[in-house]
C-alpha positions as CSV (number, residue, x, y, z in Angstrom):
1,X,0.0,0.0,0.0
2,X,1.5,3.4,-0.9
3,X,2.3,5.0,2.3
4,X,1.4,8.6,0.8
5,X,-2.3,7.1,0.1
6,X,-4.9,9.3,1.6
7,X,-7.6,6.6,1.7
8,X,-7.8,4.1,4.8
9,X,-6.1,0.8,5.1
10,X,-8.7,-1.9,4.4
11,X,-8.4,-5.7,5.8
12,X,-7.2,-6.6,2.1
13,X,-4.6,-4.3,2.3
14,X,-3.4,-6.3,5.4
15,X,-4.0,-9.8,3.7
16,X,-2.1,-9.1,0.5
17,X,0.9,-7.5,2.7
18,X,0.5,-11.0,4.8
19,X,0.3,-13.2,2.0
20,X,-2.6,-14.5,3.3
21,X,-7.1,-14.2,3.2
22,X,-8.7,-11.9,4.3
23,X,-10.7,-14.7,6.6
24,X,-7.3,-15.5,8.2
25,X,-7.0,-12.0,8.8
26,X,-10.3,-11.8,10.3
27,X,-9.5,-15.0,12.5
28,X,-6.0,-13.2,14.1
29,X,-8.2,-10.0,15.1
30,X,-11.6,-11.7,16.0
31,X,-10.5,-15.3,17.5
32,X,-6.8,-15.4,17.8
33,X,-6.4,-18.3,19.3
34,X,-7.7,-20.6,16.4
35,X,-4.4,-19.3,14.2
36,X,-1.0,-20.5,14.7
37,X,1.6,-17.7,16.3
38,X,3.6,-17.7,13.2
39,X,0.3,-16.2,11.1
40,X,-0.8,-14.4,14.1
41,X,2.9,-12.7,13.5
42,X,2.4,-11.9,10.2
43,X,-0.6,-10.5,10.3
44,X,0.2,-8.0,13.2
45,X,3.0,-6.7,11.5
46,X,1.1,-6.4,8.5
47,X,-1.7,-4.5,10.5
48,X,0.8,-2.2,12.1
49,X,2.3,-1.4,8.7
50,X,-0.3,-0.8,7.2
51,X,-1.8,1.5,10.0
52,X,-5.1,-1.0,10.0
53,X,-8.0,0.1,12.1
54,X,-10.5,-2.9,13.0
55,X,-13.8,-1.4,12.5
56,X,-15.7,-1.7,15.4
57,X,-18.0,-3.8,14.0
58,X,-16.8,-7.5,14.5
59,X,-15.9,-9.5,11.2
60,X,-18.0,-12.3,12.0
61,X,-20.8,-11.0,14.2
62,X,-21.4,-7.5,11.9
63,X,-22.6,-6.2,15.2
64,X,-20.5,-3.0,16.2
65,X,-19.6,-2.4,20.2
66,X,-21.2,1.1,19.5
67,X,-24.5,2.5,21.6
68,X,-26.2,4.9,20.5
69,X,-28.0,7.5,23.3
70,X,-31.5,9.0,22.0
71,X,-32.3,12.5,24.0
72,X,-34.5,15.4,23.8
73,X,-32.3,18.2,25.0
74,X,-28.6,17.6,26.1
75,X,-28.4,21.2,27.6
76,X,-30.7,19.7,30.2
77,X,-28.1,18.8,33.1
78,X,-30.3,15.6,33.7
79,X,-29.5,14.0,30.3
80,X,-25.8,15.9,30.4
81,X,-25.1,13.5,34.1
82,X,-26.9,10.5,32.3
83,X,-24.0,10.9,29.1
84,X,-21.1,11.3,31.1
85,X,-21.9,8.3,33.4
86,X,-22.8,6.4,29.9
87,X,-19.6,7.6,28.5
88,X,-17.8,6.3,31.4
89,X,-19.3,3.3,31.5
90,X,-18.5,2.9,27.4
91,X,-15.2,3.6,27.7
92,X,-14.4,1.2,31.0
93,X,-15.9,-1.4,29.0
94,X,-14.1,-0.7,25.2
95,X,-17.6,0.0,23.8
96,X,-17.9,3.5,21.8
97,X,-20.9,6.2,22.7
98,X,-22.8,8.1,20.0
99,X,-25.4,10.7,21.5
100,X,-28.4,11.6,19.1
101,X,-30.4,14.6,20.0
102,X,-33.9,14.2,18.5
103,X,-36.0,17.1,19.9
104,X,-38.6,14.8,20.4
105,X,-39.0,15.1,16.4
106,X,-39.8,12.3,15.3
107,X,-38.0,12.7,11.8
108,X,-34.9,13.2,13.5
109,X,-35.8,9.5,15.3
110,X,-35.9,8.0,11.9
111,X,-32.6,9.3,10.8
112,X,-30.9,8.7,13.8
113,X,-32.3,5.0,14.1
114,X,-31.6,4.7,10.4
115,X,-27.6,5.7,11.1
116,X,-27.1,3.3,14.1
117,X,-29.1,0.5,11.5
118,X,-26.6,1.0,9.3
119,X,-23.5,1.1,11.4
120,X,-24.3,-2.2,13.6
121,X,-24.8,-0.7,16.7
122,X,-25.2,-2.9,19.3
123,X,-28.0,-1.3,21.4
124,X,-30.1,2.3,21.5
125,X,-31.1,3.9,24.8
126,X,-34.3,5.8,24.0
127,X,-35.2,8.3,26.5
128,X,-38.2,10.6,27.5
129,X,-40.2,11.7,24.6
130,X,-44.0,12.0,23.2
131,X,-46.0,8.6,23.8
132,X,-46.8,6.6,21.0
133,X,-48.2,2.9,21.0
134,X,-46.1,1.7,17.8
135,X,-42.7,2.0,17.7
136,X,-42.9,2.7,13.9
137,X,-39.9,2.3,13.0
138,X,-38.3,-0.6,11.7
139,X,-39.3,-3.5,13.9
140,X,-38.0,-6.0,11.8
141,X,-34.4,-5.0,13.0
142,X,-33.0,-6.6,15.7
143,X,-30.9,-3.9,17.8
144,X,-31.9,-4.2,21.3
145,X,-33.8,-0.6,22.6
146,X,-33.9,0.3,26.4
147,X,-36.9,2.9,27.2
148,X,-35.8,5.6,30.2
149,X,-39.5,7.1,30.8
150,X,-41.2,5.3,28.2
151,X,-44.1,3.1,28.2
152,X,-43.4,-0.3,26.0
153,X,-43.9,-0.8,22.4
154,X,-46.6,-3.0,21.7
155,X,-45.1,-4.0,18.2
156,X,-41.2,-4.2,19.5
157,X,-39.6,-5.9,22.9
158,X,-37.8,-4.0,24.6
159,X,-35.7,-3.2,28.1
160,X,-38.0,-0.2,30.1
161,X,-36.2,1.7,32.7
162,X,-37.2,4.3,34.8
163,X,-37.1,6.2,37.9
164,X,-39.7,5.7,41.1
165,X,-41.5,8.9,40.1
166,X,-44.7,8.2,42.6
167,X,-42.4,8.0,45.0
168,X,-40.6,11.1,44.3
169,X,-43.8,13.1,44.8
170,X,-44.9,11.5,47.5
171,X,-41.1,12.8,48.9
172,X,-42.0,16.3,47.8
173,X,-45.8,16.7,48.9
174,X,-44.9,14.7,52.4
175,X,-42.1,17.5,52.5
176,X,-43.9,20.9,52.1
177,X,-46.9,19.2,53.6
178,X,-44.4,18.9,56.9
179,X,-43.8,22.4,56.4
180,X,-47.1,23.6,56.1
181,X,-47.7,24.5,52.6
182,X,-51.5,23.7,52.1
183,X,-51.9,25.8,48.8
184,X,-49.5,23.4,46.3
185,X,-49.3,24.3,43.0
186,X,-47.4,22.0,40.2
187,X,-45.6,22.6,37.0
188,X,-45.5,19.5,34.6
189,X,-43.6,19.6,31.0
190,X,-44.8,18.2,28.1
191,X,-47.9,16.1,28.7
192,X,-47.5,13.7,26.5
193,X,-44.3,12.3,27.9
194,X,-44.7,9.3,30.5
195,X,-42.3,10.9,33.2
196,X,-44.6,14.0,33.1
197,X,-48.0,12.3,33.8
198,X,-46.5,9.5,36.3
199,X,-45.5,12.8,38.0
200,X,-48.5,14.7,37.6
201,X,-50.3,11.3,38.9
202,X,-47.9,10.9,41.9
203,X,-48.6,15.0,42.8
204,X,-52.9,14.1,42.6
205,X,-52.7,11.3,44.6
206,X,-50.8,12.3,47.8
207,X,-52.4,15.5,47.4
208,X,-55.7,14.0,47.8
209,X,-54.1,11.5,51.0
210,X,-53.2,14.7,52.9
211,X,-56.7,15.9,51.8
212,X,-54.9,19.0,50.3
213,X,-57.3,21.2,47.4
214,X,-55.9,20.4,44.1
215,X,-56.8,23.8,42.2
216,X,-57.2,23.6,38.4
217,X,-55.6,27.0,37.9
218,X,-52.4,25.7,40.0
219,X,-51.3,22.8,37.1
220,X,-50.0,24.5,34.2
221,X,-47.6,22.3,31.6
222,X,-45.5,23.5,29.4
223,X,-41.6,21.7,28.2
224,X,-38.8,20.8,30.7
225,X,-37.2,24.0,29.5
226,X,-36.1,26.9,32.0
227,X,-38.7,29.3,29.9
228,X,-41.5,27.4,31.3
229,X,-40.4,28.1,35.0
230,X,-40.2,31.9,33.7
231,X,-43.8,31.8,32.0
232,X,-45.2,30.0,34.9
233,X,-43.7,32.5,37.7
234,X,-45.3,35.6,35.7
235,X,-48.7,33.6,35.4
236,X,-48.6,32.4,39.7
237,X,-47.1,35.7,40.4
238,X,-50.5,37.4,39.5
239,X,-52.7,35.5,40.8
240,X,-54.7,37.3,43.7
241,X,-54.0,34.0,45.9
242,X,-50.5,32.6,45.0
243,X,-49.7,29.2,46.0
244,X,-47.5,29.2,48.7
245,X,-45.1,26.0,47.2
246,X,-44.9,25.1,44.1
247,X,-43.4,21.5,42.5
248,X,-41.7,21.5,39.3
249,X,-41.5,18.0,37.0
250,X,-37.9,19.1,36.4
251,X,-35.4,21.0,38.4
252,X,-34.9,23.2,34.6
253,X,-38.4,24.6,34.9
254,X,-37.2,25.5,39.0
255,X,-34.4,27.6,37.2
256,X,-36.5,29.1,35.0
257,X,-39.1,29.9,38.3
258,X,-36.1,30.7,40.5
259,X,-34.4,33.4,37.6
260,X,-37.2,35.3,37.0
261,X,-38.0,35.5,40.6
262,X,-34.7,37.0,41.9
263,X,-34.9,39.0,38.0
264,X,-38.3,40.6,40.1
265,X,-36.5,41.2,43.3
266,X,-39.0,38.5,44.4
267,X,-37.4,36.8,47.3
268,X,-37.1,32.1,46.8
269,X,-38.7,31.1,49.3
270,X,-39.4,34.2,51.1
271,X,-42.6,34.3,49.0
272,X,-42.7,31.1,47.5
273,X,-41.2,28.2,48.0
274,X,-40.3,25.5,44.9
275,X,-38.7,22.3,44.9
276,X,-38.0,20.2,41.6
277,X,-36.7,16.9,40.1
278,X,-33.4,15.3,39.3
279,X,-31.1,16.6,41.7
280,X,-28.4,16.6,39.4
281,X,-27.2,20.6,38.7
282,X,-24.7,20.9,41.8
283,X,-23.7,24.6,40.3
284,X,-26.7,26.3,40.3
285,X,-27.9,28.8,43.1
286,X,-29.9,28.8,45.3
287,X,-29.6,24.8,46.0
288,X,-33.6,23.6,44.7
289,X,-34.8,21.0,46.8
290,X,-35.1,18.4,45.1
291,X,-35.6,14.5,44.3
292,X,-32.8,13.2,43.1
293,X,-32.4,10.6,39.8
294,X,-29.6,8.0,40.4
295,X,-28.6,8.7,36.9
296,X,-25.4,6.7,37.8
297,X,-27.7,3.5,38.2
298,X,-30.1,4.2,35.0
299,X,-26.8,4.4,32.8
300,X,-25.2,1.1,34.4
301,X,-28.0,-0.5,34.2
302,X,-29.2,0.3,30.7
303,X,-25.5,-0.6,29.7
304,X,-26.1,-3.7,31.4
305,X,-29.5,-5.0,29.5
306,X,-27.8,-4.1,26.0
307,X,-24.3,-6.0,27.2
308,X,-26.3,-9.1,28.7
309,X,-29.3,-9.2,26.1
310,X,-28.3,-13.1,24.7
311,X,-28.3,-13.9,28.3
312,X,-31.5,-11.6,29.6
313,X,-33.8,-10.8,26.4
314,X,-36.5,-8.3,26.8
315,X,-39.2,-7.7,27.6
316,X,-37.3,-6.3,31.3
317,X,-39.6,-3.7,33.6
318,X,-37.1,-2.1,36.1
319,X,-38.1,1.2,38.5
320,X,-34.5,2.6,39.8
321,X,-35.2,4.0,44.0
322,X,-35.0,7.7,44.3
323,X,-33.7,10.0,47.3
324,X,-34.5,13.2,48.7
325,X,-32.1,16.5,48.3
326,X,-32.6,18.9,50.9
327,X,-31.9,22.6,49.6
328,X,-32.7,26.4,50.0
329,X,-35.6,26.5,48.2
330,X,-38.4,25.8,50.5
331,X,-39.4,27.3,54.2
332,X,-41.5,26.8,56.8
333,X,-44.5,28.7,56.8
334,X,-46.6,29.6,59.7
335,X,-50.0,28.5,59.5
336,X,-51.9,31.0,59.2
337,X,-50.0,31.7,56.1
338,X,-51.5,28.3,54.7
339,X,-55.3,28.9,55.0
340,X,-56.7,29.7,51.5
């Protein structure tokens, strides 16, 4: 091969420098044990000459130690700690990471699912995004999906994974409840998503056990974006009676609450108190309390179900436990202060 060539070494570059085929050259990187050392030898050298780059899909499997990471937003500093502990994990392990931010378009879906079809990845991790019953796609393919916040496919098998999020509302109602918050407002992103309504479910129900008014004009949805928290603090900010806490579906929209509060002079939690989910921002200011994702666990075990599939095929259910971050977002009220 002409060591001036701009175009990549190919495995018959290394066979014809070897002297010998390219399925012996295949064996030496694949299963190098089957081949005697004097060919292993040989081929090596010719590899190293030739500046050869296995591709990262296997010769004999086709199946590529890639995984690809589906996501709606990776400003959002929940998805940013679920790619680094992914990436970590990938790396540890020799498998590569390729992160595919759809916008919950599903166009964007297609293409990416198309991409990782045509490069053999070995697994997709598909997180929150609009429901839909049909994965609609191509379900003929085989590469194994895990779901974080999504309900099954009822035309593909897959690995669902999510976090308790019944339990991390009960966390956060018990909490201002404690503190005496009795007018409790919530703030949900898009509805559609599953996250959002297990959420919004979670905030009705231990609303209703601490027999606590749920208000229609104290849910509002909107995205998981910081503008939402902004929108949402104008629209509870002139109301003639306020909630006294509110709970956010996502520590973003808190931001977005929290910014255009302090952007008013309006004091967090002087004059309302907020608390979010996912616990995972440690540089923003105030501290929100908070539920926190194990987003450590959610990527190790998503890793795990696409590494183990052969031995653990899907369909796998599995709810990751949640704790509770104290911050500086909430107070105590007096209760007087409570009483609509």
């Amino acid at each position: 091969m002409n060591p001036n060539s701009k175009r990549f070494a190919s495995i018959r570059d290394v066979a014809k420098l070897a002297g010998v085929s390219t399925a012996t050259v295949s064996r030496v990187i694949n299963n190098p044990n089957v081949t005697s050392e004097k060919t292993r030898e040989k081929v090596l050298k010719a590899i190293q000459k030739c500046g050869y780059t296995p591709s990262s899909a296997t010769l004999f499997t086709g199946i590529s130690k890639t995984i690809a990471l589906f996501v709606l937003d990776i400003s959002n500093p929940f998805y940013t700690s679920l790619m680094k502990h992914l990436n970590r994990i990938a790396f540890e392990n020799e498998y590569n990471l390729i992160i595919c931010e759809t916008g919950d378009s599903f166009q964007k879906e297609r293409q990416y699912y198309n991409y990782c079809k045509s490069n053999r990845a070995c697994g997709i991790i598909y997180t929150a995004g609009s429901t839909r019953k049909k994965f609609e796609l191509d379900t003929r393919n085989s590469i194994p999906l895990v779901l974080i916040d999504r309900a099954q496919f009822e035309d593909f098998s897959s690995y669902s994974l999510k976090s308790d999020n019944a339990k991390a509302l009960q966390l956060l109602v018990n909490y201002l409840y404690r503190l005496n918050h009795r007018r409790i407002g919530f703030i949900g992103g898009p509805p559609a998503v599953q996250s959002v309504q297990e959420r919004y479910q979670g905030f009705l129900k231990y609303m209703q056990l601490h027999n606590l008014p749920i208000i229609e004009e104290y849910i509002q949805f909107g995205t998981f974006e910081e503008i939402t928290g902004v929108r949402y603090f104008d629209y509870f900010y002139s109301l003639s009676t306020p909630p006294t806490a509110i709970i956010a579906a996502s520590d973003q929209i808190a931001h977005g609450f929290i910014m255009r509060a302090n952007a008013l002079g309006v004091n967090i939690p002087g004059e309302f108190s907020i608390c979010g989910i996912d616990a995972v921002d440690e540089h923003f200011y105030p501290k929100i309390t908070s539920v926190m994702q194990d987003t450590r666990l959610l990527a190790q075990t998503a890793f795990n179900f696409i590494k183990n599939t052969q031995q653990v095929p899907p369909p796998v259910n599995q709810v990751i436990d949640v704790s509770f971050s104290i911050g500086q977002t909430c107070r105590k009220i007096h209760a007087s202060q409570a009483a609509l």
